[in-house]
N, C-alpha and C positions, 0 to 999 in steps of 0.2 A: 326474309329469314332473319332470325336474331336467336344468339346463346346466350347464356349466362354461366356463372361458376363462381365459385365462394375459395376463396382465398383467404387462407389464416396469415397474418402480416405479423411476425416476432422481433421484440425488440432487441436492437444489437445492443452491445455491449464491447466499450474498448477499455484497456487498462495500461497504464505506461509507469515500471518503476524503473525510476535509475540506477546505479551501477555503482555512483560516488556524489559524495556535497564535503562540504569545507565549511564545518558549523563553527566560524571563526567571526562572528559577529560582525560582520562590516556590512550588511545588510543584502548579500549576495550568495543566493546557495545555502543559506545558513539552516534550512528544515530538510528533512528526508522525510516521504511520502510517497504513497501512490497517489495518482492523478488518473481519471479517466472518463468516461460517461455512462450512465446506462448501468448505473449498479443504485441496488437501495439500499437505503440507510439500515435495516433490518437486515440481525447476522452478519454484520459486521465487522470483524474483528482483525487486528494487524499488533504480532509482534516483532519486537530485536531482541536478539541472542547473545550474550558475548560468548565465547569460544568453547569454553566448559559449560555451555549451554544452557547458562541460568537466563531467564526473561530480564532486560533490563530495561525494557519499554513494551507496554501492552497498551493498545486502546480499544475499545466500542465506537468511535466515531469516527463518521466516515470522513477519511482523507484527511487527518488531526495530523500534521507533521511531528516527527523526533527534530528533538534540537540538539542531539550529541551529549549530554549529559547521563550520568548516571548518580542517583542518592543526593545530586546539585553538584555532581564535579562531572567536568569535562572528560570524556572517555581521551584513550590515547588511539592516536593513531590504528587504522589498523583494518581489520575484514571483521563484519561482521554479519551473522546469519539472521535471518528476515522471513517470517510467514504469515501470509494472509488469507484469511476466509471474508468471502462474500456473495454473496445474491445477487445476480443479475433482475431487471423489471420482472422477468417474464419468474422469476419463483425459483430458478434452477441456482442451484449453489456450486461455487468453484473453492479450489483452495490453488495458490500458489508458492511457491519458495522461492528463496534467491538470497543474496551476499548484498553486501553493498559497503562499500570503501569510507573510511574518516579519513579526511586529508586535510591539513592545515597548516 
């Protein structure tokens, strides 16, 4: 005797953003990004918020670090709001949000 069966195998997909960095130039923490595997470069997109909710960092590339600056000054301290769209391999699109702390 013998079977068979067709199994569709879907690629995963993990994403890790952090919470806080300390973009205080001593080569340590100094970028804010997602990091993760399993996403494509197509649809892409990640921004930061300051509080009045004007975009003070946008990109199209994947996993392009923020370095805390804003117009070429250093932001202050503080919480700021963060969202991202992307594609997973398999075609399916996610969005997430989240904060993420300046600390220096």
């Amino acid at each position: 005797d013998s079977t068979s069966a067709f199994a569709i195998v879907r690629g995963e997909y993990g994403i890790f953003i952090p919470t806080a960095f300390s973009p205080d130039f001593d080569g340590l923490n100094d970028g804010f990004a997602p990091k993760g595997y399993g996403i494509s470069d197509l649809g892409y997109s990640f921004f930061i918020f300051d509080r009045w909710g004007e975009v003070i960092f946008a990109t199209n590339k994947t996993f392009e670090p923020w370095n805390g600056t804003y117009k070429g000054e250093l932001v202050p301290n503080g919480v700021y709001a963060w969202k991202l769209y992307f594609s997973d391999l398999d075609g399916l699109t996610h969005e997430k949000i989240g904060h993420v702390t300046v600390l220096r």
